[in-house]
N, C-alpha and C positions, 0 to 999 in steps of 0.2 A: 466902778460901782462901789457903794459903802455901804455894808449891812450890820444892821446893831448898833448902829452909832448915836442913838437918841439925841440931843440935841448937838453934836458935837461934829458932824458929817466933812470927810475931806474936802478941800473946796472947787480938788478936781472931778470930782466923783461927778458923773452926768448921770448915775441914778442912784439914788439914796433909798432904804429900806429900814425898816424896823418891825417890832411885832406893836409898839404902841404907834397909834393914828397919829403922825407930825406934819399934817397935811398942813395946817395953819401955820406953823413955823415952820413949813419950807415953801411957805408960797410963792409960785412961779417956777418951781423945781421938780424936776419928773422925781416923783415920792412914791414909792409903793408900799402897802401896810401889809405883812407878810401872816396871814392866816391859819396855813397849814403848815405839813411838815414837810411837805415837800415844796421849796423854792418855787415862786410861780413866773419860772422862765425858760427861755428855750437853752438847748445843748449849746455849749461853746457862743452863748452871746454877747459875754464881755471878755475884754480884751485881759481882763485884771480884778479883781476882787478886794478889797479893804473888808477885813471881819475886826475890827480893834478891840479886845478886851471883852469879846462876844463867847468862846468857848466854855465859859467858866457858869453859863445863864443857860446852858445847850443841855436838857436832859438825854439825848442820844450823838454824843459827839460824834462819834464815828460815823452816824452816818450824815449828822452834817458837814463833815469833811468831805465827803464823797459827794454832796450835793453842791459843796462850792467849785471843784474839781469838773463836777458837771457843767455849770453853766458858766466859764473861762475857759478862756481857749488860751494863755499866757503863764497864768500863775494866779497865786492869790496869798494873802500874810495874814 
């Protein structure tokens, strides 16, 4: 998964997220548009995480660290 990645998304990533609507430019791509503060996914569902250059846009880091911790069951950068 790659979250925050606005137009710029890994090209492994099998789902891509953001907090802006990139439905249209990632047409054909499981895309999710992230609304709240808490991640809208299940515990441990992906394997691995991509946040690139995401933390620094994050008004409660700490607990989106804890939120990406939650839905990876591998790791995440």
């Amino acid at each position: 998964m790659d979250i925050g990645c606005g137009y710029s998304a890994n090209k492994h990533a099998t789902v891509i997220a953001d907090t802006q609507n990139l439905t249209t430019f990632y047409k054909g791509k499981n895309f999710v548009t992230i609304t709240e503060k808490n991640l809208p996914f299940k515990n441990k569902e992906f394997d691995f995480v991509i946040a690139s250059h995401v933390i620094e846009h994050v008004e409660d880091f700490e607990f989106f660290i804890k939120e990406l911790e939650r839905i990876t069951s591998k790791g995440y950068i």
